[in-house]
C-alpha positions in Angstrom: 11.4 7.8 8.0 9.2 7.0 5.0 5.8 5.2 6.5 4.9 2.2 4.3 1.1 0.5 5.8 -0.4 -2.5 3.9 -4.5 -2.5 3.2 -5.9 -5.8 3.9 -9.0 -6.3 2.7 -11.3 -8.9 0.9 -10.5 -7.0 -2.4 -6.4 -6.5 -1.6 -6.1 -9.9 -0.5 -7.6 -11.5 -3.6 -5.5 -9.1 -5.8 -2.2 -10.7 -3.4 -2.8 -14.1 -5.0 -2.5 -12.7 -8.5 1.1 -10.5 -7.5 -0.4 -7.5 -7.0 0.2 -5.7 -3.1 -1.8 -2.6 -2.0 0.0 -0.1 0.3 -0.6 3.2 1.7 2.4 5.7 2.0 3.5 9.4 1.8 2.5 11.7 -1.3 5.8 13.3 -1.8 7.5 9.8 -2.2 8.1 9.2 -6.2 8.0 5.8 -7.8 11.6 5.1 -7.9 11.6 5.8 -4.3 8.8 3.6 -3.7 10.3 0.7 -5.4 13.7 1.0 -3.6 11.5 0.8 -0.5 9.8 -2.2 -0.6 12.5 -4.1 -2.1 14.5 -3.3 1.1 11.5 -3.5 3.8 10.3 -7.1 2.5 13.4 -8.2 0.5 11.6 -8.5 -3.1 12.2 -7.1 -6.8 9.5 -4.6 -7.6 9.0 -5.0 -11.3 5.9 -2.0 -11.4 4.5 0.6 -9.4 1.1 1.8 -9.9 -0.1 5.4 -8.0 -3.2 7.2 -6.8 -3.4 10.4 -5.2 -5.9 10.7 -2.1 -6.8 14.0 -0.9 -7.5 15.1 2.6 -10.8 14.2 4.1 -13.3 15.4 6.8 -15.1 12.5 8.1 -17.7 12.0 11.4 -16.1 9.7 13.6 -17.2 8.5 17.4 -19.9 10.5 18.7 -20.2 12.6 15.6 -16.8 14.2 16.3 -15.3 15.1 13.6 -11.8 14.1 12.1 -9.5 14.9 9.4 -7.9 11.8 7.5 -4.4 13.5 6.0 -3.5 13.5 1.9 -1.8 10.4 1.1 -1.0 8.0 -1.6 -2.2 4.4 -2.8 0.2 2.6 -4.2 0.0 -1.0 -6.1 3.2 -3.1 -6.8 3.9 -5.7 -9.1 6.9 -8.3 -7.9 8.8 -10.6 -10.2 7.4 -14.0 -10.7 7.1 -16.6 -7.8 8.4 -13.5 -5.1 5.9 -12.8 -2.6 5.0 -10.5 0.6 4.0 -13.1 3.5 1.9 -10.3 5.2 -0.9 -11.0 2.6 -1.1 -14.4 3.2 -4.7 -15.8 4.1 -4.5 -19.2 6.6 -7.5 -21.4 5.1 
């Protein structure tokens, strides 16, 4: 199963008004793949598909413990005009 998580933030959620939805997935997935894949999980027509690679990372978590945040892949897609994702929505 190919794992497909939004980031909401501040800066995400101002670049959802303009068209543009931020999503964290797998590294081994390529573009055409990710396309296909959010046109069938939210029902949309992917027009472009922008990609950054992350590499692993150490970081100190609770109590100093320390924890390893896996490689993955930041992805930032461009829908046709007037289509949108309602996940990104902000309620004023």
């Amino acid at each position: 199963m190919k794992k497909l998580e939004p980031i909401l933030t501040e800066k995400s959620l101002k670049d959802a008004k303009s068209g543009n939805y931020t999503f964290w997935t797998e590294r081994n997935l390529t573009k055409n793949q990710i396309k296909k894949l959010v046109g069938e999980v939210f029902g949309v027509q992917v027009t472009r598909v922008r990609t950054m690679n992350y590499k692993s990372e150490v970081k100190k978590g609770l109590w100093g413990r320390k924890r390893r945040l896996p490689p993955r892949r930041k992805i930032i897609v461009s829908l046709k005009e007037k289509q949108k994702i309602d996940l990104f929505e902000v309620k004023e």
